[in-house]
N, CA, C and O atoms as a MOPAC input file, in Angstrom:
PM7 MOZYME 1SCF
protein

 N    -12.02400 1    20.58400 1    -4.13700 1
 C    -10.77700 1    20.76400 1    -4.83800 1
 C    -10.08000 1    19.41000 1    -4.99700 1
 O    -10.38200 1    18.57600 1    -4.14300 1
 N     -9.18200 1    19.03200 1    -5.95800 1
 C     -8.84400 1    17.73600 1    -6.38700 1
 C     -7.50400 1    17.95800 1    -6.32300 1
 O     -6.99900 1    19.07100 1    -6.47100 1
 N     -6.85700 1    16.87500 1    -6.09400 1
 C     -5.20800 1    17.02500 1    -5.71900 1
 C     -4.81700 1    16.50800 1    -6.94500 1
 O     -5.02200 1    15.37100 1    -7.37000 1
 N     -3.93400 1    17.91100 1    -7.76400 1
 C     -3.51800 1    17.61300 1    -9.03100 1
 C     -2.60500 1    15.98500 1    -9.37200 1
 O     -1.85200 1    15.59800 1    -8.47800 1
 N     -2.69300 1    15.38400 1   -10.27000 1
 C     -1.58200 1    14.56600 1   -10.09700 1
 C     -0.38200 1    14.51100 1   -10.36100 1
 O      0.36700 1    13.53400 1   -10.38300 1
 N     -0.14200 1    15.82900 1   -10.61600 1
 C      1.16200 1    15.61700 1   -10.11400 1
 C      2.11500 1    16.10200 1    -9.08900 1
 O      3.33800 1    16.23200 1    -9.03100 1
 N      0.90100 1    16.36900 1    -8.13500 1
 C      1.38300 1    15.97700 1    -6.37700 1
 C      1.32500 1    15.01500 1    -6.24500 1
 O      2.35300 1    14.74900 1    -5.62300 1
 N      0.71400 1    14.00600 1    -6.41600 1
 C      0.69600 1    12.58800 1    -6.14600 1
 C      2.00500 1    12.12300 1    -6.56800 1
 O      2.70800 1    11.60800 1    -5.69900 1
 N      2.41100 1    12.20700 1    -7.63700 1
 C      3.14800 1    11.65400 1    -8.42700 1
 C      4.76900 1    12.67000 1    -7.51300 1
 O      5.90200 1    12.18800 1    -7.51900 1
 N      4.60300 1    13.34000 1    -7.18900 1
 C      5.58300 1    14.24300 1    -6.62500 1
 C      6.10700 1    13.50300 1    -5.58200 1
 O      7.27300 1    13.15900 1    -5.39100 1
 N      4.77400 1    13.22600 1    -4.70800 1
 C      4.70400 1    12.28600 1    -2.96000 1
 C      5.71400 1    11.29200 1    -3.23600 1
 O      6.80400 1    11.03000 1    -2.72700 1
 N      4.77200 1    10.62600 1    -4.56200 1
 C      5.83800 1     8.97100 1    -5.24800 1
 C      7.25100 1     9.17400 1    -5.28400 1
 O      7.99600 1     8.28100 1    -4.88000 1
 N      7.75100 1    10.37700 1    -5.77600 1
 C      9.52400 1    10.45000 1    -5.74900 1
 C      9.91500 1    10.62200 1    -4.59500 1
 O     10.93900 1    10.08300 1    -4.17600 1
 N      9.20700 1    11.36400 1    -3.91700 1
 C      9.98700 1    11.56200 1    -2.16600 1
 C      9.98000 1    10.47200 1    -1.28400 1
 O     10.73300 1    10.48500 1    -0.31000 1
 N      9.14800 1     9.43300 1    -1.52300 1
 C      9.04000 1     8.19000 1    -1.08400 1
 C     10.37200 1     7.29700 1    -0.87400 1
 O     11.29700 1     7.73400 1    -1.55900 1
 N     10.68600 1     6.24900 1    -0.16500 1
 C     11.86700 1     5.66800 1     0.11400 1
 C     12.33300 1     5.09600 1    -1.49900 1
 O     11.69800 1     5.11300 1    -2.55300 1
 N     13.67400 1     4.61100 1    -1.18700 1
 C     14.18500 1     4.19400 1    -2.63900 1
 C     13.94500 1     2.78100 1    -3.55900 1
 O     14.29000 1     2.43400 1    -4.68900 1
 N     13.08100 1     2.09000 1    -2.33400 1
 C     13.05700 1     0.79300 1    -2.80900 1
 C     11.87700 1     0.71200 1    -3.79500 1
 O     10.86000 1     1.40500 1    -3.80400 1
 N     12.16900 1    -0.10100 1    -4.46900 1
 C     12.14100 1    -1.01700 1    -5.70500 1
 C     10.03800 1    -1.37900 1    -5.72000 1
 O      9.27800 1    -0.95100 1    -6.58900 1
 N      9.72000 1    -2.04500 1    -4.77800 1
 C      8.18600 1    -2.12100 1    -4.46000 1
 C      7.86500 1    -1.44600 1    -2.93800 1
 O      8.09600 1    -1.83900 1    -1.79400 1
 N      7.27500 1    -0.34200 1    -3.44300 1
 C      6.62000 1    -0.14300 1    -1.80000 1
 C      4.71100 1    -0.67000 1    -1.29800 1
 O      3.68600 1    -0.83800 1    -1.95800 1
 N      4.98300 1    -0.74800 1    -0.13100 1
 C      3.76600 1    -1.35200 1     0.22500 1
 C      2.79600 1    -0.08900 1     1.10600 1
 O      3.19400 1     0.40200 1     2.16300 1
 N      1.58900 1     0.26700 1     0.49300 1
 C      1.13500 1     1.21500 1     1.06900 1
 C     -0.33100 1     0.89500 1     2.03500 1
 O     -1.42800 1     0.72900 1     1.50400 1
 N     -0.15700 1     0.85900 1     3.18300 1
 C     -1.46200 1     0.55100 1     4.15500 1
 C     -2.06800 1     2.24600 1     4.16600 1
 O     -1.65600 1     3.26900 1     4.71300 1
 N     -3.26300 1     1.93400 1     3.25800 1
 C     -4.11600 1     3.18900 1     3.40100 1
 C     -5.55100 1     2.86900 1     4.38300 1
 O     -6.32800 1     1.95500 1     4.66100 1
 N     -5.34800 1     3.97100 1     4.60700 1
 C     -6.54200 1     4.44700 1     5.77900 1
 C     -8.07500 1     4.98600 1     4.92900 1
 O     -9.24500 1     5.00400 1     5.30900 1
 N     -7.57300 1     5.29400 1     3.94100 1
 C     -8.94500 1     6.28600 1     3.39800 1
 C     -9.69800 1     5.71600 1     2.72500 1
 O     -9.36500 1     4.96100 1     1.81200 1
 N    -11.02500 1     6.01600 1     3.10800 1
 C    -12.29300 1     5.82200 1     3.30300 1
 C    -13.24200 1     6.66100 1     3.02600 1
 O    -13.53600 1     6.89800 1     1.85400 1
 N    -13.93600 1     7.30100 1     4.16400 1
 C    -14.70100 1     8.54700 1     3.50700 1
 C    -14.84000 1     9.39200 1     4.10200 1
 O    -14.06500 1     9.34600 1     5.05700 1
 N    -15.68900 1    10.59400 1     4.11100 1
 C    -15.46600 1    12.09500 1     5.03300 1
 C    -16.66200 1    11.50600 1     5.91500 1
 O    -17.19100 1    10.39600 1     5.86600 1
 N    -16.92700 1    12.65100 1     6.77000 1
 C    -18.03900 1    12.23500 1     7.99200 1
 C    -19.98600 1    12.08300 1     7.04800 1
 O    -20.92500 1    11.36400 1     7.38900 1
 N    -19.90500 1    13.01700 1     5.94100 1
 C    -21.06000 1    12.98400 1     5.12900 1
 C    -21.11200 1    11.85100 1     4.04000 1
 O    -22.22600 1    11.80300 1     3.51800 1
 N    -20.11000 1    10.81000 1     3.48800 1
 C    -20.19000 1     9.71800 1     2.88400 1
 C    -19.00100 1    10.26300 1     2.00000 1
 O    -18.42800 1     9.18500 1     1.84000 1
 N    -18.48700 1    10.86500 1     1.54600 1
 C    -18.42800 1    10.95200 1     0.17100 1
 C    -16.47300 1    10.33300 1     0.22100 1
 O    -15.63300 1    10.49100 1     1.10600 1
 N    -16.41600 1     9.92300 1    -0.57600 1
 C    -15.10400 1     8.58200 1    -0.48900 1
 C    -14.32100 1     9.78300 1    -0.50600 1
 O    -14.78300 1    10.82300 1    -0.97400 1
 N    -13.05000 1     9.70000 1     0.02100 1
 C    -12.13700 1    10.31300 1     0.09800 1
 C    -10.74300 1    10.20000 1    -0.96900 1
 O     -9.75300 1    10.92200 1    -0.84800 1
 N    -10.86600 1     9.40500 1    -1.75600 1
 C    -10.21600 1     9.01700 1    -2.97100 1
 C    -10.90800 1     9.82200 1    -4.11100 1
 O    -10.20400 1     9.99600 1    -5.10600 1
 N    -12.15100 1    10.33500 1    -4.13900 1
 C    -12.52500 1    11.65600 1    -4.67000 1
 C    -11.81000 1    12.47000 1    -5.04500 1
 O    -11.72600 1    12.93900 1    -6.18000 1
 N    -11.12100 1    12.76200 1    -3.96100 1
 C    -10.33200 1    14.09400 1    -3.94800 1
 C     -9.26000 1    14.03600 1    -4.82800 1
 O     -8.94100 1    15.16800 1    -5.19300 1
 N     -8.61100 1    13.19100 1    -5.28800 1
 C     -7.72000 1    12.83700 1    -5.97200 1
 C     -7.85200 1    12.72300 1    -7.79700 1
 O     -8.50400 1    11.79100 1    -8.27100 1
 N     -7.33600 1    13.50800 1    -8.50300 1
 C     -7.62100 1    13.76600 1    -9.50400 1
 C     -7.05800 1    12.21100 1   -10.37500 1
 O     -7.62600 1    11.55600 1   -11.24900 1
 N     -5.94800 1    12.04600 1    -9.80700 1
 C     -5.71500 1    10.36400 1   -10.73100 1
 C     -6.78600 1     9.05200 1   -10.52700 1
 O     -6.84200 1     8.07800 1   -11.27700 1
 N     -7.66900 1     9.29900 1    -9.24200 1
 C     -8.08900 1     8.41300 1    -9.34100 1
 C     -9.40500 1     8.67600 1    -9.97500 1
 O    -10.00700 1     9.61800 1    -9.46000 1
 N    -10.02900 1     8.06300 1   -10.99700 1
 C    -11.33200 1     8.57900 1   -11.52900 1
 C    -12.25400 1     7.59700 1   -11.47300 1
 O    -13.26200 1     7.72200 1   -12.16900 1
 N    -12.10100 1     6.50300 1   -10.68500 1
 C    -13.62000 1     5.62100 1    -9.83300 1
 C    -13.13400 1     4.48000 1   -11.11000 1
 O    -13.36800 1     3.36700 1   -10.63800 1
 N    -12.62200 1     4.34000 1   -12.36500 1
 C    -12.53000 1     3.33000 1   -13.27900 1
 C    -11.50300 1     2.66800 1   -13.21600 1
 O    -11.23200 1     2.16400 1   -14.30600 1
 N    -10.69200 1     2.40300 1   -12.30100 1
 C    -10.16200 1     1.29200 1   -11.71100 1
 C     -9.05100 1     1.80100 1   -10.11100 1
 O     -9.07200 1     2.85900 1    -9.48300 1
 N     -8.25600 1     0.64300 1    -9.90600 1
 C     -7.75200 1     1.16000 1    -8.44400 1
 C     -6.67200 1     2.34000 1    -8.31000 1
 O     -5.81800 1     2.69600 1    -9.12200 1
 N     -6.86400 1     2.65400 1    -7.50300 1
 C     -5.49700 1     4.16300 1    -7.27400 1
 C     -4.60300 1     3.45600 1    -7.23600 1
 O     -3.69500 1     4.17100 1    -7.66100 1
 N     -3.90400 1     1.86900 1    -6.87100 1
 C     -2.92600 1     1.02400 1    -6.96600 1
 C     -2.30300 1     1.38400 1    -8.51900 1
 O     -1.23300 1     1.90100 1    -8.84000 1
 N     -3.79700 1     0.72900 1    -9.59100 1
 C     -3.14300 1     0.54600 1   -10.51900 1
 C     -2.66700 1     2.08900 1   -10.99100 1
 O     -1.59400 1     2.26600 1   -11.56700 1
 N     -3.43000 1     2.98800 1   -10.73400 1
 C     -2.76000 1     4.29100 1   -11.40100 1
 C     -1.62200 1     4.54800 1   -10.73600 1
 O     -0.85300 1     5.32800 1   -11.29800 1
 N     -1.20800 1     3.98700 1    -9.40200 1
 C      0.36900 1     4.31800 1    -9.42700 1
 C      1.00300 1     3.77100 1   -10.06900 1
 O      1.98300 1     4.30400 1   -10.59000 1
 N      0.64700 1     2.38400 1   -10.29000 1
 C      1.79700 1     1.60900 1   -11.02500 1
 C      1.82500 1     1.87400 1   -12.20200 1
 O      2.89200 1     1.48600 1   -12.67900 1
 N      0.90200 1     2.55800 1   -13.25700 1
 C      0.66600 1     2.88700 1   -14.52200 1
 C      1.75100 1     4.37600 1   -14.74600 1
 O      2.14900 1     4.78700 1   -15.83600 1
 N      2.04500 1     4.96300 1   -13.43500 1
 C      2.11700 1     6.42600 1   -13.96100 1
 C      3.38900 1     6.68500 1   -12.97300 1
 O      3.80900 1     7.84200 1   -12.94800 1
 N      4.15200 1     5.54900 1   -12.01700 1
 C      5.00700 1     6.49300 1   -10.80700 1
 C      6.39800 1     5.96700 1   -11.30800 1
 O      7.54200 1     6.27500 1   -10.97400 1
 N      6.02500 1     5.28200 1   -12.00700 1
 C      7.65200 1     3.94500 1   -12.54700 1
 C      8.00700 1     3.11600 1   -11.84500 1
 O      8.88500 1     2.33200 1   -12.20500 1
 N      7.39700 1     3.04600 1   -10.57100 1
 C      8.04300 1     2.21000 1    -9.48800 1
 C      6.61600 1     0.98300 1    -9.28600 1
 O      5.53500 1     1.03200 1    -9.87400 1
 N      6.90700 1     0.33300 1    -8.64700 1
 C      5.67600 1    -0.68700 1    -7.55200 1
 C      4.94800 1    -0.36200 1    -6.72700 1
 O      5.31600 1    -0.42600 1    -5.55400 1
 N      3.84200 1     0.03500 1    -7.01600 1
 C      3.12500 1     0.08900 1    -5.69400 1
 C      2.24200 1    -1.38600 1    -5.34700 1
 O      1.81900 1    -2.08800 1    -6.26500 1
 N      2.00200 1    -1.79400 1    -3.64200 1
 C      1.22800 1    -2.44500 1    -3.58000 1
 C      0.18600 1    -2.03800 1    -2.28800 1
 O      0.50600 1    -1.63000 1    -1.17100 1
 N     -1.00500 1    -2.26500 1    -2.77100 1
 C     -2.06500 1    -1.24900 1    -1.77100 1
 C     -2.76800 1    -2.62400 1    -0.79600 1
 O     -3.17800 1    -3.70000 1    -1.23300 1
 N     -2.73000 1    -2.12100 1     0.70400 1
 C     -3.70400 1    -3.02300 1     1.51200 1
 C     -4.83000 1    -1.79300 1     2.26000 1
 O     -4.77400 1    -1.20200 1     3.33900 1
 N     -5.45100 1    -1.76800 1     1.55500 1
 C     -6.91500 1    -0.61400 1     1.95900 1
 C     -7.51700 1    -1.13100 1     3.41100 1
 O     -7.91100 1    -2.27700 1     3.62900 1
 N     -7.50300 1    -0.08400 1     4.31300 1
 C     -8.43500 1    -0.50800 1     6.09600 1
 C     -8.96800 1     0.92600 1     5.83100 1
 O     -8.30600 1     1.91800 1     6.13700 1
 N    -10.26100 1     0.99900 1     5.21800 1
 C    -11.14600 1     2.09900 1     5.24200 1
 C    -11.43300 1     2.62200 1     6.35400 1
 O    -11.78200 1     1.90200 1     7.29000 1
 N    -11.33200 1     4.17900 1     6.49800 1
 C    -12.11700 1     3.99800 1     7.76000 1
 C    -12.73500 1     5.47900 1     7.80800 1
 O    -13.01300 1     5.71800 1     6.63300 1
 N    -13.10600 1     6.65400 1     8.63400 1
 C    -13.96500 1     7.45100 1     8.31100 1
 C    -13.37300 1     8.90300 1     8.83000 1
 O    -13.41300 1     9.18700 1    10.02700 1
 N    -12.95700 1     9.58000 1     8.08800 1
 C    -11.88500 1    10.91900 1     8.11400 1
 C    -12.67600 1    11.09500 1     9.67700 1
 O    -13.62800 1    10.43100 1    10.08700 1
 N    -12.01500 1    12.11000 1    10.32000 1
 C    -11.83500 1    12.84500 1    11.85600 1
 C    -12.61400 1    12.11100 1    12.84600 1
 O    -12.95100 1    12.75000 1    13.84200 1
 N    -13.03700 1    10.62500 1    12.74300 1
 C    -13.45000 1     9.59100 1    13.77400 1
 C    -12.27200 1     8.38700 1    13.99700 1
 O    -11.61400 1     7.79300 1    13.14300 1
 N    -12.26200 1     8.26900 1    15.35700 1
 C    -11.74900 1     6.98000 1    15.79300 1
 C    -11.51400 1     5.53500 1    15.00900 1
 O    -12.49600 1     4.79200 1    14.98900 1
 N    -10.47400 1     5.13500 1    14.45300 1
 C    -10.29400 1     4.11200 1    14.23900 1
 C    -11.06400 1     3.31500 1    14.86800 1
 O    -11.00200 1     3.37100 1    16.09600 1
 N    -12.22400 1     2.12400 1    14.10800 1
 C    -12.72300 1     1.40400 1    14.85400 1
 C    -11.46200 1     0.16900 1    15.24800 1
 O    -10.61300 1    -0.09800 1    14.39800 1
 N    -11.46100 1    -0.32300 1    16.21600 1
 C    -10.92100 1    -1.38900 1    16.64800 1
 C    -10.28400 1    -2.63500 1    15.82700 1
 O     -9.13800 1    -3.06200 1    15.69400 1
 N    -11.16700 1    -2.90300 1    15.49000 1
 C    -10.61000 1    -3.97800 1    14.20900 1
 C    -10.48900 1    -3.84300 1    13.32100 1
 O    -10.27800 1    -4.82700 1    12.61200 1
 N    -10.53600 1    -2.64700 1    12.80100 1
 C     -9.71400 1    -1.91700 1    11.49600 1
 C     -7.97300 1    -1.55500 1    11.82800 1
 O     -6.91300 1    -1.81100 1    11.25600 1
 N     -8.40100 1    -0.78400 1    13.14300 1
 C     -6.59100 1    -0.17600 1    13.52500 1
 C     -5.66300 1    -1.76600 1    13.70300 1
 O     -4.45700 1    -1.89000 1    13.48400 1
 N     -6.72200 1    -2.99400 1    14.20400 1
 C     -5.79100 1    -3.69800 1    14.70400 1
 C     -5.31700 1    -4.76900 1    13.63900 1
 O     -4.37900 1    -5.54800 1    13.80800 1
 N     -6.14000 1    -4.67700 1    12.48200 1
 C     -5.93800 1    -5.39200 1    11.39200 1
 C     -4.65100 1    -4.26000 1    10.44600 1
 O     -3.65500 1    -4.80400 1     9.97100 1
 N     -4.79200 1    -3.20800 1    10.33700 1
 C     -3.64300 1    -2.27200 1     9.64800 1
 C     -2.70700 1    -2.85600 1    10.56600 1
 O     -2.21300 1    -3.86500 1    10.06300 1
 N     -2.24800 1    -2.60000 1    11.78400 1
 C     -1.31400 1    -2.63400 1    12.56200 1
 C     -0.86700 1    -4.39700 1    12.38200 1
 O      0.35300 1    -4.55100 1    12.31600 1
 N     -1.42000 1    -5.26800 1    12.32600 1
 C     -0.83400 1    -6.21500 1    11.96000 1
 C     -0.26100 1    -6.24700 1    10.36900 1
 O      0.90400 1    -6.59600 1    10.17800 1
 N     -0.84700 1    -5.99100 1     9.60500 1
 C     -0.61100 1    -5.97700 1     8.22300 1
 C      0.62200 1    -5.36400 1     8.35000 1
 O      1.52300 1    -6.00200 1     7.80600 1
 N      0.94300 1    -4.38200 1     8.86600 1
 C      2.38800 1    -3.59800 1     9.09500 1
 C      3.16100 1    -4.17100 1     9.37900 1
 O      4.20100 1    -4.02500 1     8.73700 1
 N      3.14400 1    -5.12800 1    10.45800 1
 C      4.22300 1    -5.71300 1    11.22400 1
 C      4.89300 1    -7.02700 1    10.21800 1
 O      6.03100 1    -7.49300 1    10.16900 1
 N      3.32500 1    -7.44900 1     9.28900 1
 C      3.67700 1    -8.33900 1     8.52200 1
 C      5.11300 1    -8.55200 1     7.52400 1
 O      6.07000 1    -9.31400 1     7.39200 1
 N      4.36600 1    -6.99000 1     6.79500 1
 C      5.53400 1    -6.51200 1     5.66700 1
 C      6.71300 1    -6.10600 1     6.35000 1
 O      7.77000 1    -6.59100 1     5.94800 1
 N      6.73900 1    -5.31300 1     7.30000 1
 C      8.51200 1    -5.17600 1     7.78100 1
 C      8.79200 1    -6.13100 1     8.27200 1
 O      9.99800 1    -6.23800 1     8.04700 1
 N      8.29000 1    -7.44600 1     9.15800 1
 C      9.16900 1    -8.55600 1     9.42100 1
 C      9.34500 1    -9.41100 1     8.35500 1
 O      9.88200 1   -10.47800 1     8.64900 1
 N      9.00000 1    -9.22200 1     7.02700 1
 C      9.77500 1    -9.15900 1     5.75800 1
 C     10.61300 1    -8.18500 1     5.24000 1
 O     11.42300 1    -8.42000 1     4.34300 1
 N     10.51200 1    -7.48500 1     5.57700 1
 C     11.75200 1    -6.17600 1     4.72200 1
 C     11.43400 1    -5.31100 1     3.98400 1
 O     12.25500 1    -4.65200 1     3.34600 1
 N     10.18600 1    -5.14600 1     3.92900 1
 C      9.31100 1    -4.79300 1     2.70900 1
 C      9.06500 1    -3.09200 1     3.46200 1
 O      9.09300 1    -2.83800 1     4.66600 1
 N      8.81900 1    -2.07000 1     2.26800 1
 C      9.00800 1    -0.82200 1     2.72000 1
 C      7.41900 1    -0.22300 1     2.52900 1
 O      6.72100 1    -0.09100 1     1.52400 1
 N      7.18200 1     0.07200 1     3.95200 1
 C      5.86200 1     0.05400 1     4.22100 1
 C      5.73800 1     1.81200 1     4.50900 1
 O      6.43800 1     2.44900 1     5.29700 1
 N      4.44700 1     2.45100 1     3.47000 1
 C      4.30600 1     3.44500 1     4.06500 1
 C      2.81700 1     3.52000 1     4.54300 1
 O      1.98900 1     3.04500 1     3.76600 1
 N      2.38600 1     4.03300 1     5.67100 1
 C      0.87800 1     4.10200 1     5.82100 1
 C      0.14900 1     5.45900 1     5.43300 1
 O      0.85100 1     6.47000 1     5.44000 1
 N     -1.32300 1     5.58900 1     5.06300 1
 C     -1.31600 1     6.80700 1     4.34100 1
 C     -2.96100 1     7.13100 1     5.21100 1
 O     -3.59300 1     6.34300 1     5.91500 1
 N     -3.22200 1     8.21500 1     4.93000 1
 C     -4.74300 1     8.72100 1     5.45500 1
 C     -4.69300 1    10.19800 1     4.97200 1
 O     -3.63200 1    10.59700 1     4.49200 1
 N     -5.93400 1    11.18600 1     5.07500 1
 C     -5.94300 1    12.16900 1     3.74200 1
 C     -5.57900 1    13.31400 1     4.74600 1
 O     -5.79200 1    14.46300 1     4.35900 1
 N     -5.15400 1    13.16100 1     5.75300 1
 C     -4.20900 1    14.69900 1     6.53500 1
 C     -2.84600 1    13.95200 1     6.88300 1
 O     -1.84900 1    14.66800 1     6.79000 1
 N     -2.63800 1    12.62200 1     7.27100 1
 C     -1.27700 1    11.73600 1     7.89000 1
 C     -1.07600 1    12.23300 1     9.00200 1
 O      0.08700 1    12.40700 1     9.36700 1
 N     -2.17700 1    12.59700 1     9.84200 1
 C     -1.79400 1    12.63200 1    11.39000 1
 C     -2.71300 1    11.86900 1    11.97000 1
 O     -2.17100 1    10.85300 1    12.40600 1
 N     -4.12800 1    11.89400 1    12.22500 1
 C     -4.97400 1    11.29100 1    13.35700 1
 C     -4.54400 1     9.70900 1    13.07300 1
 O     -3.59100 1     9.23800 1    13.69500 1
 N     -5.24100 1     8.95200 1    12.16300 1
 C     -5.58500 1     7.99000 1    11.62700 1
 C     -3.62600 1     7.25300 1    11.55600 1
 O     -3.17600 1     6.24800 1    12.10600 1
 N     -3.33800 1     7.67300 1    11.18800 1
 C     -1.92300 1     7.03800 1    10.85700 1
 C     -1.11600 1     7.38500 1    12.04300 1
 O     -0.01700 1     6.84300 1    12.15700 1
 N     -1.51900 1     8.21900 1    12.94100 1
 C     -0.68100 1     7.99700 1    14.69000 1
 C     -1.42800 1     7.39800 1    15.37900 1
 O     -0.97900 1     7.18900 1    16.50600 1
 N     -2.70400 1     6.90000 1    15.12700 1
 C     -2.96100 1     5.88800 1    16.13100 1
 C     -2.40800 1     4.43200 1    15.60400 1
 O     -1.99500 1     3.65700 1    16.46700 1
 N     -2.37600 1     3.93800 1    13.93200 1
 C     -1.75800 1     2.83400 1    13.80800 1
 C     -0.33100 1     2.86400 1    13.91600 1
 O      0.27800 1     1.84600 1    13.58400 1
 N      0.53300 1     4.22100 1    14.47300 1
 C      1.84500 1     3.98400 1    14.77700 1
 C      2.03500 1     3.76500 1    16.41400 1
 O      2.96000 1     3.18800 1    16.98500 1
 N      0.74900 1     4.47200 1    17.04300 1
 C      0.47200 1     4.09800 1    18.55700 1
 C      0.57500 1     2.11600 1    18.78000 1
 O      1.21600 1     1.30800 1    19.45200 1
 N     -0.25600 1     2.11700 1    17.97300 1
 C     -0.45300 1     0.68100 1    18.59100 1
 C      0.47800 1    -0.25300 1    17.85800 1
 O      0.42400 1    -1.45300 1    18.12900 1
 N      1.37200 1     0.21600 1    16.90400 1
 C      2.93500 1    -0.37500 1    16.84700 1
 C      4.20300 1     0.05000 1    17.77400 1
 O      5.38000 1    -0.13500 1    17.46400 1
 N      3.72800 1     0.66100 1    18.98500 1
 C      4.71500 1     1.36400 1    19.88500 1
 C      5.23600 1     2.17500 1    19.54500 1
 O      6.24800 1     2.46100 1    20.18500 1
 N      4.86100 1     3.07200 1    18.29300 1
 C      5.63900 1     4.01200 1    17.83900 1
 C      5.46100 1     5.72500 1    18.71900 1
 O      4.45700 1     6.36800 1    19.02500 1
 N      6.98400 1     6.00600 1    18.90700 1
 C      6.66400 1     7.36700 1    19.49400 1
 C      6.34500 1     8.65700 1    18.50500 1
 O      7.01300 1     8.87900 1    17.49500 1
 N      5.45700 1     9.31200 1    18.84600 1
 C      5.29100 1    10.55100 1    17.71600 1
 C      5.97900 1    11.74800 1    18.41100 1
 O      5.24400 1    12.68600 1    18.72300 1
 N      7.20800 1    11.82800 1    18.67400 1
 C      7.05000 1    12.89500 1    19.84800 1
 C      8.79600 1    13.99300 1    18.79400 1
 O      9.23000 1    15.04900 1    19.25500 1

């Protein structure tokens, strides 16, 4: 099943108010290969899901991709490279959202290892 776009485009308005947001995505692929940006009906493999936000949300998006592999462990130097990239953009000011294709496993361990509480 493909996530219409205009849930995507829905996500984009509920998103914070600023002007360029910066999105650290997690997704990669399911446990059998198959990319997880699949699922997504805007993106159709002929260029980046970046540019189709910026083509279609009105706002800025800017994408820093740490692939990694739906319902397995962040490898190590993936979580610790997102988790810096994070710290980068907010000790600029910059409005950072992190993304993965449920927004719990994968995106609470890179809020773990920013000290973030999930509780």
């Amino acid at each position: 099943m493909k996530v219409p776009d205009r849930v995507v485009l829905d996500w984009t308005r509920g998103l914070p108010g600023a002007s360029e947001i910066f999105i650290v995505s997690l997704l990669g692929k399911k446990p059998g290969g198959k990319s997880e940006y699949s699922f997504y009906s805007a993106f159709d493999g002929s260029g980046s899901f970046q540019d189709w936000l910026n083509n279609n949300a009105g706002r800025k998006f800017v994408m820093a991709s740490y692939p990694t592999i739906d319902l397995e462990p962040i490898e190590r130097a993936t979580l610790e490279a997102a988790a810096a990239e994070v710290r980068r953009l907010v000790s600029k000011g910059k409005t950072v959202v992190i993304v993965d294709s449920g927004g719990w496993s994968r995106t609470a361990a890179v809020a773990a290892a920013l000290g973030a509480s999930l509780g």
